[in-house]
C-alpha positions in Angstrom: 0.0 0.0 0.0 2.9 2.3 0.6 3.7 1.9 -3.2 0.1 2.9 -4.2 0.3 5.9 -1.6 3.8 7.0 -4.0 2.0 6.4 -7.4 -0.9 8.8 -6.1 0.9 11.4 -4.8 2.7 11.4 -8.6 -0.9 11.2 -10.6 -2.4 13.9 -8.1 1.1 16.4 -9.0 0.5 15.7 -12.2 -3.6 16.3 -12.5 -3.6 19.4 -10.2 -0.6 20.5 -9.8 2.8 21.2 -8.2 1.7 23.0 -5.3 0.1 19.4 -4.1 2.4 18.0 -1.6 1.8 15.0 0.9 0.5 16.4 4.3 0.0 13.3 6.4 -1.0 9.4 5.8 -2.7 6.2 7.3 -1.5 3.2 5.6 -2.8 -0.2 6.4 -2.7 -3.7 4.2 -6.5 -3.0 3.5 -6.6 0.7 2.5 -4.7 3.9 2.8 -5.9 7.5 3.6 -3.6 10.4 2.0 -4.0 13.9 2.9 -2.3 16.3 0.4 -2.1 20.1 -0.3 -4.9 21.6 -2.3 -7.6 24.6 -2.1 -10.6 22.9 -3.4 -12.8 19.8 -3.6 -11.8 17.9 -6.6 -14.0 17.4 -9.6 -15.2 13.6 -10.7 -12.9 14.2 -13.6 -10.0 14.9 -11.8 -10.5 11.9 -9.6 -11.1 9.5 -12.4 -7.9 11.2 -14.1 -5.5 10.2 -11.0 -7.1 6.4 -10.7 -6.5 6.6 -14.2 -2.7 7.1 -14.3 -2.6 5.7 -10.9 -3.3 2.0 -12.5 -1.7 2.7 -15.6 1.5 2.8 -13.8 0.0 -0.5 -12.1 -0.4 -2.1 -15.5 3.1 -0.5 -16.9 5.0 -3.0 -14.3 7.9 -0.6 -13.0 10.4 -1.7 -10.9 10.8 -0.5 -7.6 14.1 -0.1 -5.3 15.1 2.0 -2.8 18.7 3.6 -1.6 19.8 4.9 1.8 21.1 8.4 1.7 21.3 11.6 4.5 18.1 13.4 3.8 20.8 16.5 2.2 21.4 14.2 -0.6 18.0 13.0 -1.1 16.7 16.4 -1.9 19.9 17.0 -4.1 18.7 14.2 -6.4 14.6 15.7 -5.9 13.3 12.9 -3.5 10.1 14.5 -1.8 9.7 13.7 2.1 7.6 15.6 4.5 8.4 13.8 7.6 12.3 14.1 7.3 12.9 14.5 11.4 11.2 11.2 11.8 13.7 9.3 10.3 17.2 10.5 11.4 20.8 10.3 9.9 20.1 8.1 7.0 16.4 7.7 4.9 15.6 5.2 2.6 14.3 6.7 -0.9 12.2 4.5 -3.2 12.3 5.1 -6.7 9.4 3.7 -8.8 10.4 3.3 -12.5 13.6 2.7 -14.5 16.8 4.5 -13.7 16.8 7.8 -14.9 12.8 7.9 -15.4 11.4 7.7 -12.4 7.8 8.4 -11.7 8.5 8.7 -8.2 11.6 9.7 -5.8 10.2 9.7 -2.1 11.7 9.6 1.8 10.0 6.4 3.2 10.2 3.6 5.8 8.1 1.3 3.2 7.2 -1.5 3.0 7.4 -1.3 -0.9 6.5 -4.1 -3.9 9.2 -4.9 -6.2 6.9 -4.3 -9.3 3.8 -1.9 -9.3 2.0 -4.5 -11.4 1.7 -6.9 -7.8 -0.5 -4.0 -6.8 -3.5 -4.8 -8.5 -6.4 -2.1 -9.0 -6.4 0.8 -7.7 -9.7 2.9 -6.4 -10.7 5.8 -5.0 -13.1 5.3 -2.1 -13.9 9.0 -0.9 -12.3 12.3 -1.1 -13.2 14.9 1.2 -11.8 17.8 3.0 -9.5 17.0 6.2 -8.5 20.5 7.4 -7.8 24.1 5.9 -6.5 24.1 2.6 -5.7 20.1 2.8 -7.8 17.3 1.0 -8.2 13.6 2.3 -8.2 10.8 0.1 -9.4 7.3 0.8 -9.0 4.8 -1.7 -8.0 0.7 -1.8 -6.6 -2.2 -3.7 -8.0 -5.0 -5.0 
């Protein structure tokens, strides 16, 4: 599920925008809940857009791997991480895709798949507002 909480963090940057960046998560084996940066509700369009890409990447079959860094060099090579204090001296970074096109580069204590395809399908559940200025996402794999 952690891999599925990467991939939708990438389809939501792409379908709404840069200024979307991760502001909290739940993650179990049976769902996840993602909250993220963004003003406004988002449209059914939108929605169907990220589960869209979301299980496109699925159904592409990237590999996954990670590498441990200091948190200095994992934003030098444009890893994303919100929680860097939670992790101290050394984070792992998992890169989803092949080197040199990854879709994804995020700080995370996983557990990751090997290959997105192992994921399954994707689906978005419920989106809703969860404070100020930051959207909630609920959504599963089956």
């Amino acid at each position: 599920m952690h891999t599925a909480a990467h991939l939708l963090d990438a389809a939501l940057r792409q379908i709404l925008g840069e200024h979307v960046f991760q502001k909290g998560s739940n993650i179990t084996a049976e769902r996840l809940r993602f909250d993220f940066s963004h003003p406004e509700k988002m449209t059914d369009e939108e929605k169907q857009k990220v589960e869209s890409i979301v299980n496109q990447t699925i159904a592409d079959d990237l590999p996954i791997h990670f590498e441990e860094m200091t948190v200095d060099e994992a934003k030098k090579r444009g890893a994303l991480g919100v929680f860097e204090s939670k992790y101290g001296e050394k984070v792992k970074v998992y890169f989803i895709g092949e080197s040199g096109q990854e879709i994804s580069k995020e700080i995370c204590g996983g557990p990751h798949v090997e290959q997105t395809k192992i994921l399954g399908h994707f689906k978005i559940t419920k989106e809703e507002s969860s404070s100020q200025g930051v959207r909630r996402i609920k959504a599963t794999l089956s």
